[in-house]
C-alpha positions in Angstrom: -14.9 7.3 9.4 -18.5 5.4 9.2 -19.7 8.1 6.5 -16.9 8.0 4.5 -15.9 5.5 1.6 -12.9 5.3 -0.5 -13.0 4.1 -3.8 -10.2 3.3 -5.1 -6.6 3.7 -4.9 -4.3 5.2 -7.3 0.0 5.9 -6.4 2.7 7.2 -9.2 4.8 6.4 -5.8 3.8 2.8 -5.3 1.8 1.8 -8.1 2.1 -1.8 -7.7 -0.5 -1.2 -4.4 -3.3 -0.1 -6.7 -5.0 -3.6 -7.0 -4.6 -4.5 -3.4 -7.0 -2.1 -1.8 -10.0 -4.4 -1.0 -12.5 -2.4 0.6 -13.0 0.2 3.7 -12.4 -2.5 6.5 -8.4 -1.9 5.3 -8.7 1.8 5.7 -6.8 2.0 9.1 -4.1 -0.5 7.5 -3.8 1.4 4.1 -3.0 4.1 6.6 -0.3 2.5 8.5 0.9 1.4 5.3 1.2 5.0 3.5 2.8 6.6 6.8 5.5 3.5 6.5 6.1 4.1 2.8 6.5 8.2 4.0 9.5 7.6 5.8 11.5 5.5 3.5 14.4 6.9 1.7 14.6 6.6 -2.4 16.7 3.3 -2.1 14.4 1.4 0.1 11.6 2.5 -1.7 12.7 0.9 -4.9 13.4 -1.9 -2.7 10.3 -1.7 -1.1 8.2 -1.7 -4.6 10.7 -5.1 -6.2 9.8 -7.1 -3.1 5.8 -6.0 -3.5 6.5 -7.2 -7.7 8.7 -10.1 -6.2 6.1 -11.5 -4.2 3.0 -10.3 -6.7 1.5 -8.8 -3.7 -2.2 -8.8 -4.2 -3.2 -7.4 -0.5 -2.5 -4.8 1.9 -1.6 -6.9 5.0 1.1 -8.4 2.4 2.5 -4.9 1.7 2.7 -4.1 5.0 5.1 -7.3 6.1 6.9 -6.7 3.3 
């Protein structure tokens, strides 16, 4: 992954995520995060994006404990 960058984020899934991408050092951790938000079911997805609003989540470690 050295030679790769990733600019920005953008989700019509979880689009209260697109300001908390920071930079490449939370590549592996934006990864765990979209393989988590894979496996949820409809209902605790809209749960899952309410507690990211609830909580103005402005990071990806946040989303991830959420």
């Amino acid at each position: 992954m050295d030679d790769c960058w990733f600019y920005g984020y953008e989700s019509l899934v979880v689009p209260q995520l697109a300001d908390c991408y920071g930079d490449n050092e939370d590549f592996d951790a934006l990864n765990h995060l979209a393989e988590r938000i894979n496996r949820f079911d409809n209902d605790n997805l809209v749960k899952f994006k309410a507690m990211l609003e609830a909580v103005e989540c402005k990071d990806i470690e946040t989303a991830i404990v959420v």
